[in-house]
N, C-alpha and C positions, 0 to 999 in steps of 0.2 A: 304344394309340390310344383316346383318350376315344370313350364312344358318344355319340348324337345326345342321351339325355335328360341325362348330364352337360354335353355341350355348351349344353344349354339351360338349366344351373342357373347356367354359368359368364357366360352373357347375362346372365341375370338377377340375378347376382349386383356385376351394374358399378351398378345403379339406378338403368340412363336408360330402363328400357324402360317403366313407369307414372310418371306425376306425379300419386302421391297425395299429398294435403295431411297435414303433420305436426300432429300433436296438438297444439294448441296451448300447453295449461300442463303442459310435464312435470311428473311428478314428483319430490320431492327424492329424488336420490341418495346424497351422499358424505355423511359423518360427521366434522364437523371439532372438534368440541367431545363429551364424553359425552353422550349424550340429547338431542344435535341434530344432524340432517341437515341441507346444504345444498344451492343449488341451484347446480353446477358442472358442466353438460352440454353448456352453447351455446346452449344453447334460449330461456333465461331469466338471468337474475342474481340475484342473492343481493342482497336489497334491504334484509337486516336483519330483513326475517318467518321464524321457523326452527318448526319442527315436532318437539313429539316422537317419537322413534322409536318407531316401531310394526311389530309384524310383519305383513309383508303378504303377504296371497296374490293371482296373478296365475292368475283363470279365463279359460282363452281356449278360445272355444266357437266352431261356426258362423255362429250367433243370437245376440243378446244377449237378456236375458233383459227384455226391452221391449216396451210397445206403444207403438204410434205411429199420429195422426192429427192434420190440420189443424183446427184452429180456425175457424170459418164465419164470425165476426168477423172476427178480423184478418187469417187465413190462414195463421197463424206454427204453426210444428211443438208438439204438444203428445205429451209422454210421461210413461207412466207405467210402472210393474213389473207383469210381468206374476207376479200373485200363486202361479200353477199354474205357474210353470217348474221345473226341476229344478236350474238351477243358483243361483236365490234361496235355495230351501231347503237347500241342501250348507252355507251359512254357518251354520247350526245345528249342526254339527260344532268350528266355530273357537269359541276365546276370543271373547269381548266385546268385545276390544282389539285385536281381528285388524283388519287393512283390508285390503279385499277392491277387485279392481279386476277388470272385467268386459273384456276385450278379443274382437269378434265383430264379425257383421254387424246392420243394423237390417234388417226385414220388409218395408220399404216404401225402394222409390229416393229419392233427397233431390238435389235439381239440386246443380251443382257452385258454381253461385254462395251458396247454402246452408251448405255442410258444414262451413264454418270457423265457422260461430255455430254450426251445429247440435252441432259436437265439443265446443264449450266449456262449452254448456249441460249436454250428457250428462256429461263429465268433469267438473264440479263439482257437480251436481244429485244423480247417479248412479251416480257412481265408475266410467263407462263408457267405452271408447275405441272408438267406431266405425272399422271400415277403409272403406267406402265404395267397396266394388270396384265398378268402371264396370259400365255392364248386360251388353255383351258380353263382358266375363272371365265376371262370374257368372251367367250364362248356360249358358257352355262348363263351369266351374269344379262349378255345383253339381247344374244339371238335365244338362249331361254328361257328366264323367267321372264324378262322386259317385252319381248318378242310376242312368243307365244302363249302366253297367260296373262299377263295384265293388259300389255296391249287390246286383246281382243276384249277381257273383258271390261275394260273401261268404252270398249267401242258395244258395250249390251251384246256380247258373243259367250253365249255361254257352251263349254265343251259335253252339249246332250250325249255324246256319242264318240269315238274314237275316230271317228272320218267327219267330226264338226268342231275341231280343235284340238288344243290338248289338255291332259288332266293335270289337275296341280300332284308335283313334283319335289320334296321335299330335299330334296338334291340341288334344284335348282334354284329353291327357296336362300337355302344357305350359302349358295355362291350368291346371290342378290346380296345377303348383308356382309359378305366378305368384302366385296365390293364397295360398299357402301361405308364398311371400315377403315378401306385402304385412302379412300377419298377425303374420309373425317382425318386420318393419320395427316395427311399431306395438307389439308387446312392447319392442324395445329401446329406445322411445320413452321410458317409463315406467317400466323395469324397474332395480333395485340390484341388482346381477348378485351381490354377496356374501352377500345377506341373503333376498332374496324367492324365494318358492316361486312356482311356474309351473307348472299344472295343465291339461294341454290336454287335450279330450274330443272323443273319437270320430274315424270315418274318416275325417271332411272334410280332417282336417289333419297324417296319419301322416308328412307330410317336411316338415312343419315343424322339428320337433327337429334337424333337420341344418341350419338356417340360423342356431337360436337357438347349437347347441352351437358353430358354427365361432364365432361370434361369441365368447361365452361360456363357456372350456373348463371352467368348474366349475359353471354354472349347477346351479340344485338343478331339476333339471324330471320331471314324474312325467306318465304319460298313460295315460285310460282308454278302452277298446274298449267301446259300449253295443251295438254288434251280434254278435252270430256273426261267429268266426274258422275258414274254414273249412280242411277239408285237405286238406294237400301236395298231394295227387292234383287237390285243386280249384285251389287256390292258384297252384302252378306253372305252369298254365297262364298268368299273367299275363307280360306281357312288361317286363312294370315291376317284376317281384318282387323281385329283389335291391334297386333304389333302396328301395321301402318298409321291407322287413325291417331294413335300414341307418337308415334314418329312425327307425323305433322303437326301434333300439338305441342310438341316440345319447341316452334318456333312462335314467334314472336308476332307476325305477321305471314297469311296465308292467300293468296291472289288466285282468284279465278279467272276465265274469259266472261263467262255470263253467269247471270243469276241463277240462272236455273241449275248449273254444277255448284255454284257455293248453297244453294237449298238442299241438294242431294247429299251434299258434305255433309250440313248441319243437322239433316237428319238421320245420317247416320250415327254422327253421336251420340244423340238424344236416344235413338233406339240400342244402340249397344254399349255406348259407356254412361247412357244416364245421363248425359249433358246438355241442359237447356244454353240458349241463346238469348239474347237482349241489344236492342238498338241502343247505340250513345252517340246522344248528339248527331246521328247520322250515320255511324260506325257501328257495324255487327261486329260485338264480342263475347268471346265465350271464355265463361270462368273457367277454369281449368287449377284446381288446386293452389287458390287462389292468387293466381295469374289472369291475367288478360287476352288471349289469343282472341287478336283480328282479322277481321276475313274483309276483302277487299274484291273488288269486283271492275275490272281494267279490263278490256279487250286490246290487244296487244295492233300498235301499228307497223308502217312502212318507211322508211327511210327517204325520207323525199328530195333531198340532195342526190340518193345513189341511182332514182331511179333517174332525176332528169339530165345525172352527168352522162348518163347511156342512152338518153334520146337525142344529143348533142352531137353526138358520136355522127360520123359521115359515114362508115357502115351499115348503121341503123335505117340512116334517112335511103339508105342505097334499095336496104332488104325491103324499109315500105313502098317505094317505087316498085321492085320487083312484086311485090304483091300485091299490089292494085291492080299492076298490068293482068296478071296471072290471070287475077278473079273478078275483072273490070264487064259490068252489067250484073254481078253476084253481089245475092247479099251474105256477108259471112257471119258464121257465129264462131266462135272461139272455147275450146275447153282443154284449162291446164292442170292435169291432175299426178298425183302419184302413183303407179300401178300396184294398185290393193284392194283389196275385197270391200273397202267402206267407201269407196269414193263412186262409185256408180256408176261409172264410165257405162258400160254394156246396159245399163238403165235408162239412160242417156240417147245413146242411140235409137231404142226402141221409141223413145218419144217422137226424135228426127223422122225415124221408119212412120212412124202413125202420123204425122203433119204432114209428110209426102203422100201418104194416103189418102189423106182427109182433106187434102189441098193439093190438087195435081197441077195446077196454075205456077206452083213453086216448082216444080220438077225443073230440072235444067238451071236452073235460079237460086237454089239455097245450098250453102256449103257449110257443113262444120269440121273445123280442122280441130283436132284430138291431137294434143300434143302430150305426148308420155312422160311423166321421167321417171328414172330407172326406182325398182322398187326398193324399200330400204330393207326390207327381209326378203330372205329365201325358205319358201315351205310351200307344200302342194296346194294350200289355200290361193296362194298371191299366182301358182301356177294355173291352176284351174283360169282365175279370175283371167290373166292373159290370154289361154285358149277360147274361154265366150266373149272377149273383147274381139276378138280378130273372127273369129265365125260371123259374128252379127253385122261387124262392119262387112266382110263380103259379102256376104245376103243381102244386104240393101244396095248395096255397088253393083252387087247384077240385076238386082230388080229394078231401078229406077235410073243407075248408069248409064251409061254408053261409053263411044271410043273416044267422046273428049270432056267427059261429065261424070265426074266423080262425085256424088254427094256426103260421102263419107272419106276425110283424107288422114288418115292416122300418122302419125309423125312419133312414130316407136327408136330414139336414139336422141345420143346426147346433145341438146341444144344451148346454145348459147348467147348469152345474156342478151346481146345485141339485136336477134334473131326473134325473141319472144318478146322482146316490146316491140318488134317491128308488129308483130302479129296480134299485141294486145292494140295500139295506135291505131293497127285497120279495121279491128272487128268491129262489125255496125251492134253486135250483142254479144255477151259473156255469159255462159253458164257453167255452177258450179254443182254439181247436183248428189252431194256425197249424202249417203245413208246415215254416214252419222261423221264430225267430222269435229276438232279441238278448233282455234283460231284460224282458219284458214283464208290468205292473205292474197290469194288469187283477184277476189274482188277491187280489192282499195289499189292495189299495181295495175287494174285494167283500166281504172276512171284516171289515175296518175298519168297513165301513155296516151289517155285520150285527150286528156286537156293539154299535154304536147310541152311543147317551148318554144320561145321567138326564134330560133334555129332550126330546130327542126320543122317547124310552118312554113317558113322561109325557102327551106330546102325542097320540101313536098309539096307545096301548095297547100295543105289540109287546112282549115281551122280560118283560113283568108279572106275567103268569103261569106261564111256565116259561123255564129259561135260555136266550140264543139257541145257533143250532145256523145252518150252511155247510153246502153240499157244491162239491166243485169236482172239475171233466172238465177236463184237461188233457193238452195233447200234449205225447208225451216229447221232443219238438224244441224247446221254448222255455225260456230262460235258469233262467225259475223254479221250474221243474219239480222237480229236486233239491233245493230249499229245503223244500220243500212234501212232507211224506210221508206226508199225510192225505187227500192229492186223488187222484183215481182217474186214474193216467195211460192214457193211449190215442196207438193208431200212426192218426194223423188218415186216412192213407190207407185205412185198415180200418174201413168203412163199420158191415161190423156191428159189430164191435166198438166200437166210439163209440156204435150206437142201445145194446147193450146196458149200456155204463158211465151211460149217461142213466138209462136204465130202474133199474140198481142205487142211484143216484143220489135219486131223487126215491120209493124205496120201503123206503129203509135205515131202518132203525128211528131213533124220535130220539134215543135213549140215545147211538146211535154214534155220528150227526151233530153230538152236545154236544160229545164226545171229539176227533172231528176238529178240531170248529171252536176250540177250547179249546188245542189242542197247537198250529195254526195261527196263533190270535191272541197265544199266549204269543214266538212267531217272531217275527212282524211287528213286535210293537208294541217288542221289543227290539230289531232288526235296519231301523231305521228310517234314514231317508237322513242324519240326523246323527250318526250310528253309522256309517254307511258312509262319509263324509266323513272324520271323524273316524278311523280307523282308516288308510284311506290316507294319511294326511298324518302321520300315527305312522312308516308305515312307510318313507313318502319322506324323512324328517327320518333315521332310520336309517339309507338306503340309499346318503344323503351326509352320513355327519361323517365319513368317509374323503376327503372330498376335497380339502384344506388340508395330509397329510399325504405327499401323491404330488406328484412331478413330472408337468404335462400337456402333451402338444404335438399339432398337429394335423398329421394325414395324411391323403393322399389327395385324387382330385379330382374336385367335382364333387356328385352326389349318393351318391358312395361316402366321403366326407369319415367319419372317426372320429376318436375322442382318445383316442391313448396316456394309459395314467395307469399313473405306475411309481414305483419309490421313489428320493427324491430321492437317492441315491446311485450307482445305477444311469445308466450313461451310456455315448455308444458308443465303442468303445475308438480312438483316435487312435492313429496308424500312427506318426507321428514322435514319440509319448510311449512308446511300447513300444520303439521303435530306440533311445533316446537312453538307455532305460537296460540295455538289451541290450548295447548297447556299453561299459556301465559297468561290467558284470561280468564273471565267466568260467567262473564254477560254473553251468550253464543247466540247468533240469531243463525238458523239452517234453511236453506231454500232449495228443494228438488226435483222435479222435472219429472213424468213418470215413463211415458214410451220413449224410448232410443236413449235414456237414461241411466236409469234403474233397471230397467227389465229392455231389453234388442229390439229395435224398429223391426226387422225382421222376424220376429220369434211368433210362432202361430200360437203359442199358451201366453196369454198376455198378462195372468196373470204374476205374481212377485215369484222367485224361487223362496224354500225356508233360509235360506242363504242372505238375502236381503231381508226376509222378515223379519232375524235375527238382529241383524247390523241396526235397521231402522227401531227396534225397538230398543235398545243398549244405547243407542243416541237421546233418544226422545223422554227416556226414563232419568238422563241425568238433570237433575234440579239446576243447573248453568245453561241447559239447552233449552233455545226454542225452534221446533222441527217443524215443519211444514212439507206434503207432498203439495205440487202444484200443477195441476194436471186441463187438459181439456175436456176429458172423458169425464163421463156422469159421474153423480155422486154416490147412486147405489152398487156399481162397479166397483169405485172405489172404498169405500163402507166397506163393502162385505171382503174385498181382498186384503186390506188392511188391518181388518179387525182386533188380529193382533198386539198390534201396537196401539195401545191404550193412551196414552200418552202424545199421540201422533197429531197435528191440527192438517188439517186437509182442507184443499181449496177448491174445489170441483167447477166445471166448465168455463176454463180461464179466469174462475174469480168472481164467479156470479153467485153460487155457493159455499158457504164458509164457515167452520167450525174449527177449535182452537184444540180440545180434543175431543173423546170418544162420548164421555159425560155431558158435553157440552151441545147445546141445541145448533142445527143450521140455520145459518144467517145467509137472508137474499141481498144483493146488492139493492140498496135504493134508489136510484138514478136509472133503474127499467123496471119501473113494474108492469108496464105495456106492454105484451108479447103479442098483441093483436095482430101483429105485422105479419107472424109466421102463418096464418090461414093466406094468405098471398103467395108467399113467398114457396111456402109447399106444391103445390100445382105446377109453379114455372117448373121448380127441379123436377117434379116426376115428367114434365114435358120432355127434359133432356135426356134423365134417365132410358125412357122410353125409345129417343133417339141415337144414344150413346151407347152399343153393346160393353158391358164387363165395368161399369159406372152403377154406383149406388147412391143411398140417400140415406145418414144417418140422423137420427131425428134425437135431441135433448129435449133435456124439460127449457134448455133458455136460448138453443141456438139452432138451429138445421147447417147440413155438413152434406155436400156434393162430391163423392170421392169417386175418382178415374185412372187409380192407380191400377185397375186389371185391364183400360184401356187401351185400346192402339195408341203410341204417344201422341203421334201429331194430330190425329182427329181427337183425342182427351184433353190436349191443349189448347186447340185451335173451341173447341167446346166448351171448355172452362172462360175463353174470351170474350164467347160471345153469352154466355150467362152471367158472368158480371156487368156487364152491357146493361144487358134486361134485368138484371135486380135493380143496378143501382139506379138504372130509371122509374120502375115500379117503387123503390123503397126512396124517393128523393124527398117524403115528407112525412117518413116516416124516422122513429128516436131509434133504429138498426145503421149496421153498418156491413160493407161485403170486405171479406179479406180472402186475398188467393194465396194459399199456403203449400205445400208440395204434394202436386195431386189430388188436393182439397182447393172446395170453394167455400166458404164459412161465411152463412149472415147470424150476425149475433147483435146482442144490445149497445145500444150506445154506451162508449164511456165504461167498458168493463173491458180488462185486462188484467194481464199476471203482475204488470208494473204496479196496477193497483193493490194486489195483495201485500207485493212487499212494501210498501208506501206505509198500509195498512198497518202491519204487524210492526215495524218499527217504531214507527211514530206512537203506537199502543206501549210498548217495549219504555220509551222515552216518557212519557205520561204517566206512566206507575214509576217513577224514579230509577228505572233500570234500564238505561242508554248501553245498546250493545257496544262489547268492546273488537269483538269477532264477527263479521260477519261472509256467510259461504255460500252463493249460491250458484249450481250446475242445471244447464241445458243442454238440448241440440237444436231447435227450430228456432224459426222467425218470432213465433212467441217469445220464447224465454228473452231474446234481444229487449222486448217490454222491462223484462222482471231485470233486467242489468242496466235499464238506462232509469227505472224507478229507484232503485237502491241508490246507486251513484249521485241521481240529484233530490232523495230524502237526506243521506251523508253529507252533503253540502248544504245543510239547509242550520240559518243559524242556531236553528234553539238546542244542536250537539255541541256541548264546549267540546270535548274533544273528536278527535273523527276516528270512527277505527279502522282495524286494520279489515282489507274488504278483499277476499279471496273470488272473484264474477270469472267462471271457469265454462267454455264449452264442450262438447264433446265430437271431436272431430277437428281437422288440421283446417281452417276455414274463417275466410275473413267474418270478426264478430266484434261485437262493444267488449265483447270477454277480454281482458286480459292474458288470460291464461286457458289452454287449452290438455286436454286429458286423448287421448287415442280413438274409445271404447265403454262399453257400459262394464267391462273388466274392468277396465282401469277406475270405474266411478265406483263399482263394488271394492277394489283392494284397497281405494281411497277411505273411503269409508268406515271400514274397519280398521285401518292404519286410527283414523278418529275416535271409534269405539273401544282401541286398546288403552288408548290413553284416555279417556275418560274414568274406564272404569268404578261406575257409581256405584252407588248405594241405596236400591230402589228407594222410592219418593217417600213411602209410609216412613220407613226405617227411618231416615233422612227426617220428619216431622217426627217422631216419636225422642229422637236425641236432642231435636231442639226445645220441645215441651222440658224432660228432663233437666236441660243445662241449664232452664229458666227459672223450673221449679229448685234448682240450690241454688 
């Protein structure tokens, strides 16, 4: 049963529910000549103007990177670049040749009788595509759910209470992916789904990728998180978390600021869709129905062209002057933050308040200026937080002030570019001290103003007489903390500890301060946001030239929607193409798999339904078959569940035990008859067990089996690591081997496997004069991969003059040796039986009673 937020994706997905206006001049898409594209979309015609190809990149942001205001003259919309954005400056990463196309919202509403000029003007002027979401979506869309629900809880704000947030909203859930729709509409407006990169940024629009991907199943699309990702513990409390997580997997490439968000990503997967992780080559990827999604871990930089064109500035150098004089025998500290509840400001202070305390020497002498700027939401949270911002600074301006000493100088109004490097240039320290905070670029812009230019040193004197020198207070909660190893971090909540990293701060000798600032600025000005652009788009161009070389199809419904990506050979195995040639032969070799097979990984009765009893015995009885279960579990399991099938050869613990059928005695493999090992190897695992809540130990007669499939994931996994560790150290000379399987750790004998069975039974098959002409054999795990790469190279082996036909089928849509893949253990039962119709024997006695007979005339 779809839930209610799929249901709302499948509304939204018919596109009568907005009438937004299409862009007016698409793009050219198609290539019908070398080195020109045309225009074949509907939208336009192909008039005979053609364009050279160019590569393009496709930024699709919240904002566009615009200002916008009317004209007092004519009243007509004027825009221009907003020179400070982040995503103007990321095009310093591309080629010169690159085209870049902006797809976002504008900052200001534009009437609807408008927006067909206003689009045309932006998309040729600007290279921009306005969506123009109505005021009531983006309303709900961005001071809603963006606002007041994810925001806070990506910032670890959970709503305990009706006055500590707000509750999710499934109202405003649905304007999020209307939203989110409208944005995916207007990339496909525009977009050469073969050729262009699509670059989406930040929370606003994490299910976007799942409108672009249905659309698009090879789209190259890459998206970065500029907030905190927070964890599982915090995460999962959302009711929308699977739709998201799905959303972001639907791209190709996934960017963090720090490790520690792409860990919390990763284990959210693994905890709620079941998705392990693996390093390649240096690159974290996660399979994903058999795709590749890479996570990527960039902390985002500074533009070091824009900051030092505005230290250049004579304004600039005018405002540092005026602030020297201001605060000349002061030492200043500096903090630039945005007015919200995470950035700590009123934290901040109290630390200033307690150094003044605990350091009355500084009274008269230490200044921090608190520079505001405006908050980017409005809700009684961000109000409160401005009311204790402005109490705490008067309380300390009367207790330690006077009538020309202010120690606390707050600067609550709009400041200007000029203004704030004057004041990052003089502060002798910077602090940032947010509670919990995404990339926050305050730091790397304060060592930039402090290392200055030949003009503005020039101008000011600074920097003349000895080299410049930084210090930076930073909380270990913000993105850029880990870049930075020169800055003195602090736990923001640790009042004294922040007064005392201030105090260490502004009295560290200057020798060290050079050194900081020196190891700092060598960071930045290498790690700058064209470096950072540039680097992700390296790595998205990597993460898709695989995709041209797979088969894609999509599945699923809804905001659960992914795309298979498998290899174009790979295909699910047709019931009437395996009958048709079933029937064509009569040398049958059968090989089958028992959990997640025959009978549901999932299923608590493990053992057969009469359903497959049936099936398995109607196969096994025809005189042209030879059937085999081929199982990991024990042999008296298996024995007594199969009993039935008389006829049946069973292979019990991967192949260590083996019987052709029921009459027939068990044969042990001979290449182990040393099990000596397992008195070792038992003691380590019950150590883990012991360790390990909801982890067991299955014991065989030829193998032990460490299962942590009822465990917490990451401590079952990170447990499962370090036990193969310690076996394969303990077991280094000994004839065992460790294999780590799904939720299993398995030490078993050397040199036994299911490859070996089928090796086994064929080549037996070939020996008595009867070289199969059919061969069929079905799994789901990492084992069975054995049992399809021993068939395939027994079939290749010269003493078959001819080769047959080899049906190696898994069960499950997932990269395998298989050829052919089946759905379900459904689909392996209707298979089955599809085999047992056409067979149709003549039990075995009967069958030897008519041959005696036809011999005896």
């Amino acid at each position: 049963m779809a839930s209610r937020s799929c249901a709302n994706f499948l509304d939204l997905a018919s596109g009568n529910l907005l009438d937004i206006p299409h862009t007016p001049r698409p793009l050219p898409r198609v290539m019908t000549v070398p080195g020109i594209i045309s225009d074949l979309d509907g939208y336009g015609s192909n008039d005979g103007d053609s364009d050279v190809c160019r590569e393009r990149k496709i930024i699709v942001a919240n904002m566009l990177p615009l200002h916008a205001q009317r004209d007092r003259v004519t009243a007509k919309w004027c825009f221009s670049f907003d020179e400070d954005a982040l995503l103007l400056h990321l095009k310093d990463g591309f080629s010169p040749e690159t085209e870049v196309i902006y797809v976002g919202s504008l900052k200001v509403e534009i009437d609807a009788s408008e927006q067909e000029e206003v689009a045309q003007k932006l998309l040729e002027d600007f290279n921009c595509v306005p969506t123009f979401l109505p005021h009531d979506l983006h309303k709900k869309f961005y001071h809603g759910f963006c606002k007041q629900q994810l925001w806070p809880l990506f910032h670890y704000m959970l709503p305990m209470c009706p006055d500590h947030g707000d509750r999710f909203d499934r109202v405003l859930w649905q304007a999020y992916v209307s939203a989110n729709k409208i944005f995916a509409d207007k990339v496909r407006e525009v977009i050469n789904p073969d050729d262009d990169y699509v670059w989406v940024q930040d929370y606003h629009l994490m299910v976007l990728p799942t409108f672009l991907r249905k659309r698009f199943h090879r789209v190259k699309l890459g998206f970065f998180l500029h907030s905190p990702f927070p964890s599982s513990e915090i995460y999962r409390t959302l009711p929308v978390r699977d739709e998201i997580l799905r959303g972001l997997l639907n791209c190709d490439l996934i960017g963090f600021q720090t490790f520690d968000y792409a860990r919390h990503f990763l284990s959210c997967c693994s905890r709620m869709l079941g998705l392990d992780y693996e390093s390649k080559r240096g690159h974290i990827g996660l399979d994903y129905s058999g795709r590749t999604v890479y996570i990527k871990i960039l902390p985002v930089g500074v533009h070091m062209g824009r900051l030092e064109s505005v230290l250049n500035l004579h304004s600039t150098s005018a405002k540092i002057k005026e602030i020297q004089k201001q605060f000349e025998g002061k030492k200043l500290i500096l903090g630039v933050d945005d007015m919200d509840i995470f950035k700590g400001i009123s934290l901040k202070f109290l630390a200033v308040e307690q150094l003044l305390q605990q350091h009355p020497e500084l009274q008269g002498k230490l200044v921090l200026v608190q520079i505001v700027n405006p908050a980017r939401s409005t809700g009684k949270d961000v109000q409160e937080a401005k009311r204790e911002t402005y109490l705490t600074a008067e309380r300390i301006n009367e207790t330690y002030g006077s009538s020309n000493y202010e120690p606390v100088i707050l600067i609550d109004r709009p400041v200007a570019r000029y203004e704030k490097s004057a004041y990052y240039a003089v502060a002798e320290c910077c602090i940032v001290n947010a509670v919990r905070d995404g990339m926050n670029l305050v730091p790397y812009k304060y060592i930039v103003c402090r290392q200055g230019t030949p003009y503005m040193d020039k101008e000011t004197g600074m920097n003349l007489v000895s080299p410049p020198t930084s210090m930076l207070v930073v909380s270990e909660f913000i993105g850029c903390s880990p870049s930075l190893s020169g800055a003195i971090r602090v736990n923001p909540w640790d009042t004294d500890a922040v007064a005392e990293a201030l105090n260490l701060a502004i009295t560290m000798p200057n020798s060290e301060k050079q050194l900081r600032h020196e190891k700092h600025y060598r960071y930045v000005s290498s790690h700058d946001v064209a470096y950072w652009a540039r680097s992700f788009m390296h790595d998205l161009d990597r993460a898709c030239k695989d995709h041209y070389s797979k088969r894609c199809w999509g599945i699923g419904l809804g905001l659960g929607f992914r795309v298979v990506s498998l290899s174009p050979s790979f295909r699910k195995l047709s019931i009437d193409h395996i009958v048709s040639a079933y029937k064509r032969t009569t040398r049958r070799a059968i090989f089958l798999d028992y959990d997640g097979t025959v009978v549901p990984q999932s299923s608590i009765i493990k053992s057969p339904s009469p359903e497959v009893i049936s099936v398995l015995s109607t196969l096994c009885s025809d005189p042209k078959n030879t059937v085999f279960i081929v199982s990991g579990r024990g042999r008296s399991s298996l024995s007594e569940w199969l009993a039935p099938c008389e006829m049946l050869g069973i292979a019990a613990e991967h192949g260590y035990f083996m019987r052709w059928n029921e009459s027939t005695k068990w044969e042990s493999c001979n290449l182990a008859a040393d099990l000596d090992w397992k008195k070792v190897v038992e003691p380590v695992m019950r150590l883990y067990t012991e360790a390990t809540d909801g982890s067991n130990i299955e014991i065989k007669e030829s193998a032990l089996v460490w299962h942590h499939q009822d465990a917490d994931p990451d401590f079952g996994s990170c447990q499962a690591k370090e036990l193969m560790d310690h076996l394969e150290n303990v077991l280094a000379n000994e004839p065992a081997v460790v294999k780590r399987g799904q939720h299993i750790v398995e030490v078993k004998p050397q040199g036994v496997s299911k490859g070996l069975v089928a090796e086994k039974v064929l080549s037996t098959m070939v020996k008595g004069g009867k070289p199969p002409e059919f061969v069929m054999c079905i799994g789901d795990d990492r084992s069975d991969e054995d049992m399809f790469e021993g068939i395939f190279r027994t079939i290749s082996s010269p003493s078959l003059s001819m080769s047959p036909e080899i049906f190696a089928c898994t069960v499950g849509q997932k990269p395998s040796k298989a050829k052919y893949y089946l759905d379900d253990t459904a689909d392996v039962v209707r298979l089955l039986q599809g085999l047992a119709t056409a067979s149709n024997p003549k039990p075995r006695y009967i069958a030897q009673i008519q041959v005696s007979f036809e011999s005896s005339i």
